[in-house]
LUMTIKOL-98217 format. One record per atom (N, C-alpha, C): y, z, x; residue number from 1; residue in three letters. Coordinates in steps of 0.1 Angstrom, whole numbers, plus 2048, in hexadecimal, padded with zeros to 3 digits. Atoms other than C-alpha are relative to their C-alpha. Layout:
<atoms>
y / z / x / num / residu
Y / Z / X / NUM / ALA
...
</atoms>
This chain:
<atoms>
y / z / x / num / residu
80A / 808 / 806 / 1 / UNK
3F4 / EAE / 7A1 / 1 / UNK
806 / 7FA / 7F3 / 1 / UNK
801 / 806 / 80F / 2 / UNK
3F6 / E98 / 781 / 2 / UNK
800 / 80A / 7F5 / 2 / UNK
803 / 7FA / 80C / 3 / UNK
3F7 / EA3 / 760 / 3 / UNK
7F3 / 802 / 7F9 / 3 / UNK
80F / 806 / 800 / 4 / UNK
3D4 / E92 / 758 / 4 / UNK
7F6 / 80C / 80D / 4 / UNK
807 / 7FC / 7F7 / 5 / UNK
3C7 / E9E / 778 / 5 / UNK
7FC / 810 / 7FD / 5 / UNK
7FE / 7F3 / 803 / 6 / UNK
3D3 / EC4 / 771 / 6 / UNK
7F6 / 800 / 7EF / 6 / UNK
80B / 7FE / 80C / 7 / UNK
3C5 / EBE / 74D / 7 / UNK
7F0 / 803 / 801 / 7 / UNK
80E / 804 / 801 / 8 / UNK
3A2 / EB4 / 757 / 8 / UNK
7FC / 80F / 80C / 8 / UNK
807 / 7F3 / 7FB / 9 / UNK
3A0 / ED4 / 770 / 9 / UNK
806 / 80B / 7FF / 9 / UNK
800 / 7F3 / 806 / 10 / UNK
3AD / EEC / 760 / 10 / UNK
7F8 / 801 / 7F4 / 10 / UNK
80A / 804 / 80B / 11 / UNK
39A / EE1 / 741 / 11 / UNK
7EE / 806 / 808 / 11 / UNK
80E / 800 / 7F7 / 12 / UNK
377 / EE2 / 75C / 12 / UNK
806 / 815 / 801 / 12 / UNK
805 / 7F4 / 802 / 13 / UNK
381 / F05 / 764 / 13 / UNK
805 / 80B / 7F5 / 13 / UNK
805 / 7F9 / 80A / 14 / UNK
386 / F16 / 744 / 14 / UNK
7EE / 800 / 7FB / 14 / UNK
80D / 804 / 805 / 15 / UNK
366 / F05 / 73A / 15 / UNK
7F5 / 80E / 80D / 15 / UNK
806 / 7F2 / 7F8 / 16 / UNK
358 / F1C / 75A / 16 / UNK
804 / 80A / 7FD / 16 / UNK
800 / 7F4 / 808 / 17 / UNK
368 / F3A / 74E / 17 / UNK
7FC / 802 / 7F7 / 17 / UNK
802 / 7FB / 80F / 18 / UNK
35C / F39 / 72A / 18 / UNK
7F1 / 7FD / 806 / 18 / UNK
80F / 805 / 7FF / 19 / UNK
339 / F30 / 738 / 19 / UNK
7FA / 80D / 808 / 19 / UNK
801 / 7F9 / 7FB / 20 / UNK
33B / F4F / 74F / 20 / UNK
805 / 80A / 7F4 / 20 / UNK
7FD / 7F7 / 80E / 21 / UNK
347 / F67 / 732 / 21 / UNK
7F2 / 7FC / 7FC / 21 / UNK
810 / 800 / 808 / 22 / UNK
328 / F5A / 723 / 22 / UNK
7F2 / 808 / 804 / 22 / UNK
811 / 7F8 / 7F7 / 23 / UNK
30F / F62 / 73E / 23 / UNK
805 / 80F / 800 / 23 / UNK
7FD / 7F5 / 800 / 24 / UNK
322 / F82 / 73F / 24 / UNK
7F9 / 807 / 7F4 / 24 / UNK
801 / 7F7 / 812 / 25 / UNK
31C / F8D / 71A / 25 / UNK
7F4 / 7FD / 800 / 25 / UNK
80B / 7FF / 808 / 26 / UNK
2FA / F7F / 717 / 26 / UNK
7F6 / 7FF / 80A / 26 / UNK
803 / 802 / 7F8 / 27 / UNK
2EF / F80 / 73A / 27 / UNK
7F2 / 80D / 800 / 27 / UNK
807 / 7F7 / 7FE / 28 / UNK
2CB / F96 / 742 / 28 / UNK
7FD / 807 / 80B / 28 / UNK
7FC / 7FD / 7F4 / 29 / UNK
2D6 / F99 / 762 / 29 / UNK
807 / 808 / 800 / 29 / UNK
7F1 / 7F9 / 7FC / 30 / UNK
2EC / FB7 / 763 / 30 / UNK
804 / 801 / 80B / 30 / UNK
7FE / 7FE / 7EE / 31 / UNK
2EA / FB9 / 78D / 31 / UNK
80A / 7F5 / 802 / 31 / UNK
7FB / 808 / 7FC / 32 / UNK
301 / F9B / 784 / 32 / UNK
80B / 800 / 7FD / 32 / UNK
7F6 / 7FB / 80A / 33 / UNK
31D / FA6 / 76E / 33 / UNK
80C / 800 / 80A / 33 / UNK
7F4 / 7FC / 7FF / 34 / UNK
336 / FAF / 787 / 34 / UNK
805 / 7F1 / 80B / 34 / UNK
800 / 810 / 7FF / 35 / UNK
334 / F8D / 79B / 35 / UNK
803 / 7FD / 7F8 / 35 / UNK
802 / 80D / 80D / 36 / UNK
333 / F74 / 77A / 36 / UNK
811 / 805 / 7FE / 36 / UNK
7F3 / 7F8 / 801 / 37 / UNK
355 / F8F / 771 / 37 / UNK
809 / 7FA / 80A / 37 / UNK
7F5 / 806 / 7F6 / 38 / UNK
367 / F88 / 791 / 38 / UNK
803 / 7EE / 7FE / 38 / UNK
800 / 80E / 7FF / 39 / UNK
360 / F5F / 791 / 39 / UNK
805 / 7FF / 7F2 / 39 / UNK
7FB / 808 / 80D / 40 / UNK
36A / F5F / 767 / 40 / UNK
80E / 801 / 804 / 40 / UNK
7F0 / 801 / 804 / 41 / UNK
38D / F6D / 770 / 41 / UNK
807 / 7F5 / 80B / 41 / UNK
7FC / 80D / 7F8 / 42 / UNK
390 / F57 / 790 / 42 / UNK
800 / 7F0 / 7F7 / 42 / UNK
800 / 80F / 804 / 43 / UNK
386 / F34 / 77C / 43 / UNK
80B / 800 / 7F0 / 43 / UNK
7F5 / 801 / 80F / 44 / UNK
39E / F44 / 75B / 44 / UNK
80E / 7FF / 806 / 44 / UNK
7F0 / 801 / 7F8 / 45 / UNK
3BA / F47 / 773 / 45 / UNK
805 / 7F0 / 804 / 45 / UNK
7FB / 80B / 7FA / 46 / UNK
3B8 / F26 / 786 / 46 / UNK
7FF / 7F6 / 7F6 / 46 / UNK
7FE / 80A / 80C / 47 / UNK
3B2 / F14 / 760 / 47 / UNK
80E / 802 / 801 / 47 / UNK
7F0 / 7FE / 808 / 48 / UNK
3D0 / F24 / 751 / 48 / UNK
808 / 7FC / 80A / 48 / UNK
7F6 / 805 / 7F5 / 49 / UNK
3E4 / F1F / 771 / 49 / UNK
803 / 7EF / 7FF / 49 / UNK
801 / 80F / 802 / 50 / UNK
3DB / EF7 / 76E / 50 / UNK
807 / 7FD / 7F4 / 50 / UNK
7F9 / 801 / 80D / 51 / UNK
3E1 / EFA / 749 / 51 / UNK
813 / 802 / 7FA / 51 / UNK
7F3 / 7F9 / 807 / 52 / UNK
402 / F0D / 745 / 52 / UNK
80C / 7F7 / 809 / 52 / UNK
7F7 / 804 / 7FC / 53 / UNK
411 / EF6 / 75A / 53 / UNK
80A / 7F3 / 7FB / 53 / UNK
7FB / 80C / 80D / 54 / UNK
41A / EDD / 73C / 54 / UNK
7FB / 804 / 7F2 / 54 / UNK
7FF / 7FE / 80F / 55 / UNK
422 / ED7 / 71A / 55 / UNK
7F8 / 7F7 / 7F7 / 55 / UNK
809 / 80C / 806 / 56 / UNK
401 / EC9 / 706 / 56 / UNK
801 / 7FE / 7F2 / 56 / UNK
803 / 808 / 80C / 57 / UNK
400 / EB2 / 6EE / 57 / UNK
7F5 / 806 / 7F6 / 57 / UNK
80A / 7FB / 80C / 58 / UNK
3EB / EBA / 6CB / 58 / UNK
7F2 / 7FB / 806 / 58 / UNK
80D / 80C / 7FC / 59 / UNK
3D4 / E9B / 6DC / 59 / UNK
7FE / 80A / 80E / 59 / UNK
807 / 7F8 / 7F4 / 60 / UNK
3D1 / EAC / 6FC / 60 / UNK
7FA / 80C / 801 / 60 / UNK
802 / 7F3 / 800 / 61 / UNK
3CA / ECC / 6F0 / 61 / UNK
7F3 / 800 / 7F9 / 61 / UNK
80C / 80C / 80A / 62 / UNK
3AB / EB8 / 6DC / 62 / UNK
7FD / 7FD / 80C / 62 / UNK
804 / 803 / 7F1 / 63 / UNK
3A1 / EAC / 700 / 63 / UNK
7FB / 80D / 808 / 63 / UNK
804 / 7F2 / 7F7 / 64 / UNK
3A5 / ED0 / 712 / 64 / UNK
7F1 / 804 / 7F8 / 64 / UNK
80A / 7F8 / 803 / 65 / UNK
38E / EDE / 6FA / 65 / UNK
7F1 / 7F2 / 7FE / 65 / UNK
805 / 806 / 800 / 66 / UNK
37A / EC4 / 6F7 / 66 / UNK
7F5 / 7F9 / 810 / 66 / UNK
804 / 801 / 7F2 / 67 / UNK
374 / EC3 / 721 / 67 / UNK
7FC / 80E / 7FE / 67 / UNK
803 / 7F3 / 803 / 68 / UNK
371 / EE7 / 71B / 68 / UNK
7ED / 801 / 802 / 68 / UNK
80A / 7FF / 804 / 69 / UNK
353 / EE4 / 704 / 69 / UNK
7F5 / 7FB / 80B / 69 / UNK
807 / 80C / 7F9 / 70 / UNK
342 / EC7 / 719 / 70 / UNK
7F9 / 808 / 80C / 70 / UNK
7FE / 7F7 / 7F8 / 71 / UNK
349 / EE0 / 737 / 71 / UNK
7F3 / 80C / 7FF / 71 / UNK
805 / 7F5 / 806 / 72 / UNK
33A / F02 / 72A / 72 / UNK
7EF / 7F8 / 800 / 72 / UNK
80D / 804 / 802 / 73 / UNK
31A / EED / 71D / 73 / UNK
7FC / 7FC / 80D / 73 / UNK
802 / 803 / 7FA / 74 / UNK
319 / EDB / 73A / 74 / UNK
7F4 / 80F / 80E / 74 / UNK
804 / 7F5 / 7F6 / 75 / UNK
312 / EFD / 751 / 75 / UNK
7F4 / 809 / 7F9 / 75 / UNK
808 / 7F7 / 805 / 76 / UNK
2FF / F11 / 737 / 76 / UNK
7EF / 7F8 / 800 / 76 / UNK
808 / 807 / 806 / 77 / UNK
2EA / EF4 / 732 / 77 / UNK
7F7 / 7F9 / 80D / 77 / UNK
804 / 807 / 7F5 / 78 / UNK
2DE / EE5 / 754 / 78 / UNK
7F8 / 80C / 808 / 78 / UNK
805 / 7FB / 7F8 / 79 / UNK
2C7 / EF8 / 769 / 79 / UNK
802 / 805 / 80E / 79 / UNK
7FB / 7FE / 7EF / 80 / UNK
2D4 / EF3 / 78B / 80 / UNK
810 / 806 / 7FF / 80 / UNK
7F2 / 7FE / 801 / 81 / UNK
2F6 / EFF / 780 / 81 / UNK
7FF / 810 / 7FB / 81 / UNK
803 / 7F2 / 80C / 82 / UNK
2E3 / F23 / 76E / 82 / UNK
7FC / 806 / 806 / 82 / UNK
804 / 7F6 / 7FE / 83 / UNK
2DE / F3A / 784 / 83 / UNK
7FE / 80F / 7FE / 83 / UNK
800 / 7F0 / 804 / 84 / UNK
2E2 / F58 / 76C / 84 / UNK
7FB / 7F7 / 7F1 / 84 / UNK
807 / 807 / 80D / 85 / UNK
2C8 / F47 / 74B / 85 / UNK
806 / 80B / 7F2 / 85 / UNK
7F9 / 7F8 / 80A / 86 / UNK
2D7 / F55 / 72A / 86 / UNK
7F8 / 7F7 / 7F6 / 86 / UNK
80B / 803 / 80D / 87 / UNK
2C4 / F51 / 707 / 87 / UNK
80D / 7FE / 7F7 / 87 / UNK
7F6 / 800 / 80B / 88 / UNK
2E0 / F45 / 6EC / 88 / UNK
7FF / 7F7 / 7F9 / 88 / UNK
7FA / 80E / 80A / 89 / UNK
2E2 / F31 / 6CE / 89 / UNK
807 / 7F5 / 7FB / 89 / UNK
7F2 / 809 / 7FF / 90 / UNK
2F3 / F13 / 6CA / 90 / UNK
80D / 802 / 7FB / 90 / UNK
7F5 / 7F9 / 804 / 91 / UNK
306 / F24 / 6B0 / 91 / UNK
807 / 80D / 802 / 91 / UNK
7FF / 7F2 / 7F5 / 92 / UNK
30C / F42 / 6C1 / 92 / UNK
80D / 7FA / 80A / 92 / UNK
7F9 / 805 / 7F9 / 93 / UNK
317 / F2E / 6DC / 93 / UNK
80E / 7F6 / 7FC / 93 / UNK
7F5 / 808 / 808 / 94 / UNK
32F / F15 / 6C9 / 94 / UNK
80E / 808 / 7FB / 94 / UNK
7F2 / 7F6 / 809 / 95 / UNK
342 / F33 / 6B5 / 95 / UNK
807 / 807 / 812 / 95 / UNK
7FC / 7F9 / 7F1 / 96 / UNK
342 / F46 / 6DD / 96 / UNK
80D / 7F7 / 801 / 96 / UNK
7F9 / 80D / 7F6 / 97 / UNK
351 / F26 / 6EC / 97 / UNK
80F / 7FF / 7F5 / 97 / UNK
7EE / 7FE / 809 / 98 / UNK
36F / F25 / 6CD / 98 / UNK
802 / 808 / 804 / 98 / UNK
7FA / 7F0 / 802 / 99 / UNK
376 / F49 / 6CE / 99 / UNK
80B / 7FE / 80E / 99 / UNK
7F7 / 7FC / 7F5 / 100 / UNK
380 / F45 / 6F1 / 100 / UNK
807 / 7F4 / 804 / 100 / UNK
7F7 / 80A / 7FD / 101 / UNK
38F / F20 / 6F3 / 101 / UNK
80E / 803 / 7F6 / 101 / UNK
7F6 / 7FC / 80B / 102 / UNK
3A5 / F2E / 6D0 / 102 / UNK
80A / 805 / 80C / 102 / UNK
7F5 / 7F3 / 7F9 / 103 / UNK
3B1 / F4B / 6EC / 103 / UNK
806 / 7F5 / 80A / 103 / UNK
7FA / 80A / 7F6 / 104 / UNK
3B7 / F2E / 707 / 104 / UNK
80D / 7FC / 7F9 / 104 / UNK
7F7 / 807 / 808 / 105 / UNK
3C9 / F17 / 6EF / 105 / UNK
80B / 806 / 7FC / 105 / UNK
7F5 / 7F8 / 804 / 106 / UNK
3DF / F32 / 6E2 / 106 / UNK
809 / 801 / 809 / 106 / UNK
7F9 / 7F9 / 7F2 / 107 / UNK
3EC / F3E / 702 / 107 / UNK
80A / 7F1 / 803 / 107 / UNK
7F7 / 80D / 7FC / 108 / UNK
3F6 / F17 / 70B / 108 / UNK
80C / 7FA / 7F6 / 108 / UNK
7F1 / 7FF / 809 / 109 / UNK
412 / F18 / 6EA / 109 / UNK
808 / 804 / 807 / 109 / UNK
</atoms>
């Protein structure tokens, strides 16, 4: 695949793992916890795997997180995409979504 191409879906599934971490931690579903678990490490593996296979730019890495965010909201935020409803703050959510794009970002130095 492209570089672009690899950016834009590895970017899509981090954004699904940090959205599944989310439902995890704030989920009222607990009968759902070990599912959500399995699918976060599958969509952090096949990110990073996309990711780690180049050297990004300051601007690209401004883009990753930036598909990231778009990402994450995107799933938390849509109804047909929520099958596990989670109650969270925007800020809440905002500082979440750094905490764990920071850990992404790091790893790709």
């Amino acid at each position: 695949m492209t570089r672009h191409s690899d950016l834009i879906i590895g970017s899509k599934h981090l954004g699904n793992s940090i959205a599944h971490s989310l439902k995890i931690e704030f989920t009222n579903e607990p009968e759902s916890v070990n599912k959500m678990q399995n699918e976060e490490i599958e969509y952090r593996s096949q990110g990073l795997s996309k990711l780690f296979d180049h050297t990004w730019t300051d601007s690209e890495k401004k883009e990753i997180e930036s598909r990231v965010i778009k990402r994450v909201n995107e799933i938390l935020n849509e109804p047909k995409n929520n099958d596990i409803l989670i109650k969270i703050s925007d800020e809440v959510l905002e500082q979440k979504i750094k905490q764990h794009l920071f850990q992404f970002l790091k790893a790709l130095n």
